[in-house]
C-alpha positions in Angstrom: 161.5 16.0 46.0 161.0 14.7 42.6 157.9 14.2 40.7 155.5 10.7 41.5 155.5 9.2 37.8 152.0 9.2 36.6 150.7 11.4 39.1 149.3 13.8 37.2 147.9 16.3 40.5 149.1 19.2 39.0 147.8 19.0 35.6 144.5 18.2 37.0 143.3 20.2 40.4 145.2 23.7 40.3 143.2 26.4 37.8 146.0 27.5 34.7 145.3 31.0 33.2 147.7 30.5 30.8 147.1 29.3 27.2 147.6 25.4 27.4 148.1 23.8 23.6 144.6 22.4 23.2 143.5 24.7 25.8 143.9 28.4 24.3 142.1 29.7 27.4 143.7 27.9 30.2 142.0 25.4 32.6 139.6 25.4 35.2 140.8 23.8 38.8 139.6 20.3 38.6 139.8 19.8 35.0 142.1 17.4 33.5 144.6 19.1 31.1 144.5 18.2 27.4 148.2 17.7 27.4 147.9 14.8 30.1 148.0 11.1 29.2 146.0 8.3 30.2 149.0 7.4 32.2 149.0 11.3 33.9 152.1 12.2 31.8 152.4 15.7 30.9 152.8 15.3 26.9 154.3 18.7 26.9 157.8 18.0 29.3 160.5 19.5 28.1 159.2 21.1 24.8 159.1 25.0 24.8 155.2 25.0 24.5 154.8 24.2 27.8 153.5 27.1 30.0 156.3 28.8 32.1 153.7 28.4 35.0 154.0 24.3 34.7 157.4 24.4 34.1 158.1 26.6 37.4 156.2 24.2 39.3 158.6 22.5 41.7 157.2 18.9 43.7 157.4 20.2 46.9 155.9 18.1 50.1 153.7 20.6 51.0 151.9 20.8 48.2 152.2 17.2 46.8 152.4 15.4 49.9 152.9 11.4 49.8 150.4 9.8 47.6 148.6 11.1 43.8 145.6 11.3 46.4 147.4 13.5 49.2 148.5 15.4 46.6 145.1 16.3 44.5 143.8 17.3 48.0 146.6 19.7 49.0 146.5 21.3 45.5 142.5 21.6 45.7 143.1 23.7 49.3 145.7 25.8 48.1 143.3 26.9 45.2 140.4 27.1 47.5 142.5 29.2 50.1 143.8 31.6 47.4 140.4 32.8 46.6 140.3 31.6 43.0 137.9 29.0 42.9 134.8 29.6 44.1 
């Protein structure tokens, strides 16, 4: 599966531990990344100071499902279910 353009989902509802340019401390689930445009492109794609956690995220169906919508829900379980938001 290949990315939605200007989806954004993953930038916005899983948590990232890792330092984020912009965001030395990560991100909280639910917070839109610094690195994201107002069109929900990652400004980072392809440069080495992207976080090896966002680029080893794959679109899968499971976890991005078939709309921006689907896919912000399914990302906000997964976090939920993991135990690390509370």
């Amino acid at each position: 599966m290949n990315c939605r353009a200007g989806c954004g989902a993953c930038c916005i509802a899983p948590s990232i531990s890792s330092p984020i340019p912009g965001m030395p401390h990560g991100k909280a689930a639910g917070v839109r990344c610094v690195q994201l445009s107002d069109d929900n492109h990652c400004g980072l794609f392809g440069k080495p100071e992207r976080p090896a956690v966002c680029s080893a995220f794959l679109a899968e169906a499971d976890v991005c499902g078939s709309t921006r919508e689907e896919a912000i829900r399914l990302l906000d379980w997964l976090e939920r279910s993991t135990g690390l938001v509370r």
